[in-house]
C-alpha positions as CSV (number, residue, x, y, z in Angstrom):
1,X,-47.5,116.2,9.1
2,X,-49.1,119.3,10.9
3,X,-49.0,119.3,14.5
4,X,-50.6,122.3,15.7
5,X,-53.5,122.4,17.3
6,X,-56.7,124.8,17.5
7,X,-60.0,125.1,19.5
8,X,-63.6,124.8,18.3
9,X,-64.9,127.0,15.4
10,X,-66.3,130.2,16.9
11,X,-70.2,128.9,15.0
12,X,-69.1,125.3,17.3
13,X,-72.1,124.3,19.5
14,X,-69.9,123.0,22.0
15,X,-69.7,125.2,25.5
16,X,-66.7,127.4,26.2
17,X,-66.5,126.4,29.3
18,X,-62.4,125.4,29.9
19,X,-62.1,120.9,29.9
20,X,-60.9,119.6,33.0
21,X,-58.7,117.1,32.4
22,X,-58.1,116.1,36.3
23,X,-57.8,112.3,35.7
24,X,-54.9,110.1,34.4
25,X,-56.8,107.6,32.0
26,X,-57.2,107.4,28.4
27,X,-60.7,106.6,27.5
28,X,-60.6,104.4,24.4
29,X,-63.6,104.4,22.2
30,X,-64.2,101.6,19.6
31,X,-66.2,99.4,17.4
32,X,-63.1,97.5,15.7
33,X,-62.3,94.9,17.9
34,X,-61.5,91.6,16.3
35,X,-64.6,89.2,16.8
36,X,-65.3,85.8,16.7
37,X,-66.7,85.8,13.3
38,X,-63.9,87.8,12.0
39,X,-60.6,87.1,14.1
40,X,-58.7,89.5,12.3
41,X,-61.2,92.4,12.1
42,X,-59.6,95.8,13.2
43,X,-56.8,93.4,14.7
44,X,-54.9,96.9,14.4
45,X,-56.9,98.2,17.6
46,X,-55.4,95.8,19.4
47,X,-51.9,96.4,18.3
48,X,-52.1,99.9,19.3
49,X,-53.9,99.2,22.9
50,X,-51.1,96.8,23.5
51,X,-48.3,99.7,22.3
52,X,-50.5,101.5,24.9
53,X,-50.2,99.0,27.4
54,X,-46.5,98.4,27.0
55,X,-45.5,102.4,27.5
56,X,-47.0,102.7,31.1
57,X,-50.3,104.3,29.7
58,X,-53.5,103.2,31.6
59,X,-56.7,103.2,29.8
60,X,-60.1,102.1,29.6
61,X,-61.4,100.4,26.3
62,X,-65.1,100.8,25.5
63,X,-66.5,98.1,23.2
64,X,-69.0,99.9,21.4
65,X,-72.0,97.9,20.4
66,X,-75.6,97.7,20.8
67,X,-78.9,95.0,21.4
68,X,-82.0,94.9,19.4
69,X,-84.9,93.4,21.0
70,X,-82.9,91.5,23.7
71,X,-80.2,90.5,21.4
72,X,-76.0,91.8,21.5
73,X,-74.3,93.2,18.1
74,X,-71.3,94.4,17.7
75,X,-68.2,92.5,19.3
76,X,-67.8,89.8,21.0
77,X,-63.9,89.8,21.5
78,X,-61.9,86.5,20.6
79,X,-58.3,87.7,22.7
80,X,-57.5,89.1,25.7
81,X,-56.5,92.8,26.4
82,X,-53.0,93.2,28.2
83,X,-52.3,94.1,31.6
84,X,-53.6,97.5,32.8
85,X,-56.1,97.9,30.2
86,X,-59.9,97.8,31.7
87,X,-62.6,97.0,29.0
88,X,-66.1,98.2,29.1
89,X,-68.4,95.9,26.6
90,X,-71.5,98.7,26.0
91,X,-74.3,97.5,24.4
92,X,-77.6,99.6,25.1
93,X,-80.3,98.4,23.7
94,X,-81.8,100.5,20.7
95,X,-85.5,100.5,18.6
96,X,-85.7,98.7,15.6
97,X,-85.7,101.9,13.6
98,X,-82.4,103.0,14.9
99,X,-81.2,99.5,13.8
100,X,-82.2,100.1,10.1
101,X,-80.3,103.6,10.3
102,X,-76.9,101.5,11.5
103,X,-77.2,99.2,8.9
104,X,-77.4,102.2,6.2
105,X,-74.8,103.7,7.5
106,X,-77.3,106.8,8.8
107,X,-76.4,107.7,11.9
108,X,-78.4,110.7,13.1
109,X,-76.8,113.8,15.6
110,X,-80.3,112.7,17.9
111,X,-79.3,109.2,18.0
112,X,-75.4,109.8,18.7
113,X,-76.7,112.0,21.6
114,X,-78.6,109.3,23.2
115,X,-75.7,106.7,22.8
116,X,-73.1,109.3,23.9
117,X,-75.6,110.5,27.4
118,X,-76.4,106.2,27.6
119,X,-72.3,105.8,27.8
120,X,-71.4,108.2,30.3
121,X,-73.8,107.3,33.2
122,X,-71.6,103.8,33.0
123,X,-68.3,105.8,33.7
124,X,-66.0,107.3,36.4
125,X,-65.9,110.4,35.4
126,X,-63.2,111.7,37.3
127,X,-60.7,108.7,35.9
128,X,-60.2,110.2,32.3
129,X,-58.2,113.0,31.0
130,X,-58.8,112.5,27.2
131,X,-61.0,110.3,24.5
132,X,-59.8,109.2,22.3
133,X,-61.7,107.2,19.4
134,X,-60.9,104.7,16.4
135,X,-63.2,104.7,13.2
136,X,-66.7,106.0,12.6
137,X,-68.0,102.8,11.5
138,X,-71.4,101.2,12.6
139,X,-71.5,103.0,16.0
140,X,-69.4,105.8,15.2
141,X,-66.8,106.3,17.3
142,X,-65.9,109.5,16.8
143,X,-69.0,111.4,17.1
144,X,-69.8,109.5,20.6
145,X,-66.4,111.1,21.5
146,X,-67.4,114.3,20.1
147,X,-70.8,113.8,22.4
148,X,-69.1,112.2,25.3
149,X,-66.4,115.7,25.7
150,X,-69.1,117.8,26.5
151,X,-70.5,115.6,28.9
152,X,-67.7,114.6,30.4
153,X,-65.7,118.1,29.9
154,X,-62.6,116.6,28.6
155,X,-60.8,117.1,24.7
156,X,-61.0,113.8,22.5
157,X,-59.6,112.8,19.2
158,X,-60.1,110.7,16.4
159,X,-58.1,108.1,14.2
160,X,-59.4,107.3,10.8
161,X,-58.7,104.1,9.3
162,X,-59.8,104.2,5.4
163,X,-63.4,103.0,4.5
164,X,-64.9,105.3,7.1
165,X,-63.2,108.3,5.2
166,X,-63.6,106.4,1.9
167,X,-66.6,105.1,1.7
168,X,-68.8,106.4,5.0
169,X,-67.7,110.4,5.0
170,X,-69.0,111.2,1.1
171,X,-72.4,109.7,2.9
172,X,-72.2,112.0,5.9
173,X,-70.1,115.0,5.8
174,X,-71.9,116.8,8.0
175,X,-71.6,114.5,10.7
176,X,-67.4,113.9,10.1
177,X,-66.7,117.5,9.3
178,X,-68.2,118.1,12.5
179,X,-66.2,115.3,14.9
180,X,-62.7,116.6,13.0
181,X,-63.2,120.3,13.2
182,X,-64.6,119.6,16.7
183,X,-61.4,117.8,17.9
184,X,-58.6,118.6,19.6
185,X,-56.4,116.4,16.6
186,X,-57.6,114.3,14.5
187,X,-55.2,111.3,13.1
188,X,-55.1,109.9,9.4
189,X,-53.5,106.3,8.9
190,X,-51.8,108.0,5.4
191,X,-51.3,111.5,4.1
192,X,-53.4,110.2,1.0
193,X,-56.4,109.6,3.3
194,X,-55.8,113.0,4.9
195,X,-56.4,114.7,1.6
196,X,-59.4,112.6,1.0
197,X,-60.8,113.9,3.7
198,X,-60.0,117.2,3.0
199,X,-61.4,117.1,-0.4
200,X,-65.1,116.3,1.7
201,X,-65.1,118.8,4.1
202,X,-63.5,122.1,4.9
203,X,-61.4,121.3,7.8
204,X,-58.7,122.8,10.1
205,X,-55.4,122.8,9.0
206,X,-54.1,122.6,12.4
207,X,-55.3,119.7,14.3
208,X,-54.8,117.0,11.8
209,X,-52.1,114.2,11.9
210,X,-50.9,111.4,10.1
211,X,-49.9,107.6,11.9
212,X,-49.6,105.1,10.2
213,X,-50.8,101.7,11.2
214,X,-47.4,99.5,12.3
215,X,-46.3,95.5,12.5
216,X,-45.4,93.6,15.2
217,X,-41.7,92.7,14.7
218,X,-41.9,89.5,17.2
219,X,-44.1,88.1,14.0
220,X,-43.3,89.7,11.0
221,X,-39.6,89.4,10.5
222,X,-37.2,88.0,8.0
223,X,-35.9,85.4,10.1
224,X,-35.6,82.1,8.3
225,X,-36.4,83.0,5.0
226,X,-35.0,80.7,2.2
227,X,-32.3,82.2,0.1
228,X,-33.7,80.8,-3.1
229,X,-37.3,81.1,-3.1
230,X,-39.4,79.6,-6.3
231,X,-41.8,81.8,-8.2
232,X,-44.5,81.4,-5.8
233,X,-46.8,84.6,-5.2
234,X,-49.0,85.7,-2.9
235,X,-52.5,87.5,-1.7
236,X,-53.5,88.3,1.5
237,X,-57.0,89.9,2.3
238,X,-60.4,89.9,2.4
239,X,-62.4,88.0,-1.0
240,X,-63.9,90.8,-2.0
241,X,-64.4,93.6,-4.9
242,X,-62.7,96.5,-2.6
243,X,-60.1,94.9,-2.3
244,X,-59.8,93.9,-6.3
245,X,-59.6,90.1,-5.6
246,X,-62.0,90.1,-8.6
247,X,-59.0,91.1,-10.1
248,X,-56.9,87.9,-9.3
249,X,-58.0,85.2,-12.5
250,X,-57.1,87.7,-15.2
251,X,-54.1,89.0,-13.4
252,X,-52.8,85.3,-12.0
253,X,-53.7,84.3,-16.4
254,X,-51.3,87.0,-17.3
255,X,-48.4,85.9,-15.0
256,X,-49.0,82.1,-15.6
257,X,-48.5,82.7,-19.6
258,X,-44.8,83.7,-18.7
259,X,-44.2,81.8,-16.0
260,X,-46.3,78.1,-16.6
261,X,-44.4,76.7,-13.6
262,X,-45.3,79.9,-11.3
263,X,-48.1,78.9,-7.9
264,X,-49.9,81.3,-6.1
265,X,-51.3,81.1,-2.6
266,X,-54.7,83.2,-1.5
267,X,-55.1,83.9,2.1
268,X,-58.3,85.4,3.2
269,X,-62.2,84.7,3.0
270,X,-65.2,86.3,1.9
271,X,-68.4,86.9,-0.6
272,X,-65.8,85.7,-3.8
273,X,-63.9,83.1,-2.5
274,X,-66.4,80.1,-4.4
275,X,-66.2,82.2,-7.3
276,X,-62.5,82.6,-7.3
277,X,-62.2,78.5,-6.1
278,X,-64.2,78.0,-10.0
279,X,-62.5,80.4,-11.9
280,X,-58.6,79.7,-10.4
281,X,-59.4,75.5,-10.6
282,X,-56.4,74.3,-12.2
283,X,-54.1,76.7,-12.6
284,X,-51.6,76.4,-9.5
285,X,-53.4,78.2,-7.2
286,X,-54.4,77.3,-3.5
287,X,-56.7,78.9,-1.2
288,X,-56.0,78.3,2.3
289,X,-59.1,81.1,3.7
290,X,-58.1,83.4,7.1
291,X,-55.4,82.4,9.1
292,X,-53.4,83.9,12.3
293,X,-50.6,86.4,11.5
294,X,-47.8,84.1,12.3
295,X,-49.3,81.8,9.6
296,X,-49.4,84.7,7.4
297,X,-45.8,86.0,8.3
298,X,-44.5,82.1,7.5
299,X,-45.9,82.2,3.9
300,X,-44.9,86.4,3.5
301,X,-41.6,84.5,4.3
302,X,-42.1,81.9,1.5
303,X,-43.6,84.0,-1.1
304,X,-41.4,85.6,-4.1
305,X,-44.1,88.7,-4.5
306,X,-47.1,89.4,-2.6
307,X,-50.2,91.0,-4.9
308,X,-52.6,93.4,-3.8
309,X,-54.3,94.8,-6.1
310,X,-56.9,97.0,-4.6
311,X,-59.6,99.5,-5.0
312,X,-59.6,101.1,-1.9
313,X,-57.2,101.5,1.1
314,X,-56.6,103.2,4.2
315,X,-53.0,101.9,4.9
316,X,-52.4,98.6,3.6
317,X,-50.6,96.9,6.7
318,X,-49.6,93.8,4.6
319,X,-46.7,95.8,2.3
320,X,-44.8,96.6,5.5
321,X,-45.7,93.4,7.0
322,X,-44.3,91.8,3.8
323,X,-41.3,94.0,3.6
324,X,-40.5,92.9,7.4
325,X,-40.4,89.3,6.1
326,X,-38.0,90.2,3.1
327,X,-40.7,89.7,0.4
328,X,-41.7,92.8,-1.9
329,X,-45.0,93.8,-3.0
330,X,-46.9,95.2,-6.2
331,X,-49.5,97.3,-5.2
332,X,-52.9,99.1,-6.8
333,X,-51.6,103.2,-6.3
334,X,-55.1,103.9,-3.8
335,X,-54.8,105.5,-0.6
336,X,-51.3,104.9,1.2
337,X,-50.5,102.5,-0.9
338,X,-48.2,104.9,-2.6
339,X,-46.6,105.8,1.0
340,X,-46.3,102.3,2.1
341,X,-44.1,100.5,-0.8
342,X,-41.9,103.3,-0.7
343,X,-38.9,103.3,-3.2
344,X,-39.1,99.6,-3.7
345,X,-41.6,99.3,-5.9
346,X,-43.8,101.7,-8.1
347,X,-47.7,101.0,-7.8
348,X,-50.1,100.6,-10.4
349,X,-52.5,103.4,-11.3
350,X,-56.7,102.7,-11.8
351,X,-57.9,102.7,-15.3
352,X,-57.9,100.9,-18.5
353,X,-56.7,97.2,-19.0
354,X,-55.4,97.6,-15.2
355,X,-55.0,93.9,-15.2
356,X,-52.9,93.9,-17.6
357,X,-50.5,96.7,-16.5
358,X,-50.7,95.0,-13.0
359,X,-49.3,91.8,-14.2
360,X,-46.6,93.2,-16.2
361,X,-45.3,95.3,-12.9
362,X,-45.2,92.2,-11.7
363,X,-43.3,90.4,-13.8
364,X,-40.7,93.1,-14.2
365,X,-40.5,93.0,-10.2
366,X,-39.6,89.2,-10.7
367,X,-37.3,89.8,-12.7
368,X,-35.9,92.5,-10.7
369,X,-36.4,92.4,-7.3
370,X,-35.3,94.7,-4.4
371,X,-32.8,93.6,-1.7
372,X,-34.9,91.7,1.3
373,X,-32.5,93.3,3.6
374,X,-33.6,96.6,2.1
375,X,-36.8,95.3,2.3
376,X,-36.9,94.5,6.1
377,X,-34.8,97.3,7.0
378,X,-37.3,99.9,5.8
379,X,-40.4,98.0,7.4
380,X,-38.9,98.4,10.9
381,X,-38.7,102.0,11.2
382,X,-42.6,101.2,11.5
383,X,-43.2,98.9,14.4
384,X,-46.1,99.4,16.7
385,X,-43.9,101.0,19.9
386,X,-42.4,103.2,17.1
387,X,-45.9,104.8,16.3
388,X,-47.4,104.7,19.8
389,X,-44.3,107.4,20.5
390,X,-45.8,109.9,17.9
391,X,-49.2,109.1,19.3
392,X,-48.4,109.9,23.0
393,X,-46.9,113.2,21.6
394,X,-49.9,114.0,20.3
395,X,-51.6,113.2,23.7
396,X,-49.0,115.3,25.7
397,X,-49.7,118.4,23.2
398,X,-53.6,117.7,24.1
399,X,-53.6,117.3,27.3
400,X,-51.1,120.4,27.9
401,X,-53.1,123.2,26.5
């Protein structure tokens, strides 16, 4: 992990006029917040505002969003925030046109501008000593930070969460070289994410981080899990081709051929889940769509293996999640896949007959599994207090210079 820090490029078109920083509050900038729709969208966010929360930090969280032609998009939050947390919902209204570009994913410097100059006539200027921003999806967060410092003459930072390095940045570079060279740190959820972003744009090698994303241990824990657990497996995620639930029939086929008696359970929903329904009928399989985390944390409990056999991750929560409840995990080797599982497990490259090398790491794992102690141990070095102490460092080395 680097921790050092450096100013703007000298060719920056920010002013070199010094940031005050005279206030106490972190000003929170997002578009992730779990919504009614999706309960469990960016359900991280929350996690780390309530890490904030609990360590005496006081904040204000802006919900990034927007209207088109009277009507709200973006969130519309299902829980509350904790104690000492104020929340700002922000939804301007925007032309149609812009609209078109958000839904593209083409998000122009002019229109970020507007957004950023919109936001700050709604805030108390004096109350904030530092921005700092999750994501660049939809309304991207972190260039509205990047806007918002010279405005409001503070530094800001950014945490990147996977598909908006993956998937948004190769579409943009510009824009996201820009907001991480501009920064005063920018954080990666995985080393492997890091280096993806690297490969993109030529960034500073001084202001970039890596936290990961943590578990709640009051949830995920191995409390109560059976000593003698049947071959039952399972998947937890969205239904959807990035996360390789295509995958599942060939993969759950392969397993099944060894292991006839072997069930598996699917939590999640999405664009496959009829499909997979069809093409899984019959063969021990149950799909029980989204759930809450303690739900998920009772069947990690009851599980033998959990799958997840992805094409693209940021950092995949659910291993450490999984390990906290004692229950190992063959993963897809993308993103921090390969960080998360640690020595437990080895994950399974892309490429040729991937199904079938998935399902035969599987099976080995089955017939070899790691100690759920182990397991458990390992997972709690990462709780959500845990990672909010490395955050808050990089806020005090911020804030100090």
């Amino acid at each position: 992990m680097n921790n050092g820090m450096v100013g703007p490029p000298l060719n920056s078109s920010r002013s070199t006029e010094p940031h005050r920083a005279s206030g106490r509050e972190v000003l929170l900038l997002t578009s992730l917040f779990p919504v009614r729709s999706a309960p469990n969208r960016g359900v991280f966010i929350d996690h780390r505002i309530s890490a904030l929360a609990a360590s005496g930090e006081k904040a204000t969280v802006v919900d990034l969003g927007y209207s088109v032609l009277g009507v709200r998009r973006g969130s519309a939050r299902v829980r509350p925030l904790p104690l000492g947390i104020d929340v700002l919902r922000f939804t301007p209204g925007i032309p149609s046109w812009q609209w078109r570009h958000l839904r593209r994913g083409d998000v122009t410097a002019a229109m970020v501008a507007r957004y950023a100059r919109q936001l700050a006539r709604q805030l108390d200027r004096s109350r904030y000593r530092l921005i700092h921003a999750h994501g660049m999806f939809g309304i991207p967060a972190g260039a509205v930070a990047r806007e918002l410092s010279r405005i409001l003459r503070i530094p800001y930072m950014v945490t990147f969460h996977g598909s908006d390095v993956n998937v948004l940045m190769p579409q943009q570079p510009e824009l996201f070289t820009a907001t991480i060279t501009e920064s005063a740190a920018s954080i990666f959820v995985s080393k492997a994410l890091q280096e993806r972003a690297e490969s993109l744009g030529h960034l500073p090698t001084g202001n970039l981080h890596v936290i990961p994303n943590g578990i709640d241990p009051a949830i995920f824990h191995s409390k109560g899990r059976p000593e003698e657990i049947p071959l039952h497996l399972l998947y937890v995620g969205n239904l959807n081709p990035l996360k390789g639930a295509d995958r599942l029939p060939e993969i759950w086929e392969l397993i099944r051929a060894e292991h006839p008696a072997a069930s598996l359970t699917v939590l999640g929903g999405g664009p496959l889940h009829t499909r997979l329904q069809s093409a899984m009928k019959g063969t021990g399989t149950m799909f029980r769509g989204t759930v809450e985390p303690p739900a998920v944390a009772e069947a990690m409990r009851s599980a033998f293996l959990v799958l997840l056999p992805s094409r693209s991750e940021g950092w995949p929560t659910v291993i450490l999640e999984s390990y906290a409840c004692g229950t190992p995990v063959i993963a897809a080797d993308v993103g921090g896949s390969r960080e998360a599982v640690g020595m437990f497990a080895r994950t399974v490259s892309e490429g040729p007959s991937f199904e079938q090398r998935f399902a035969r790491a599987c099976l080995d794992m089955v017939a070899s599994p790691p100690s759920p102690t182990d397991l458990a141990r390992h997972a709690q070095q990462f709780t959500w207090a845990a990672l909010h102490r490395a955050e808050a460092d990089v806020y005090a080395r911020i804030t100090e210079d």
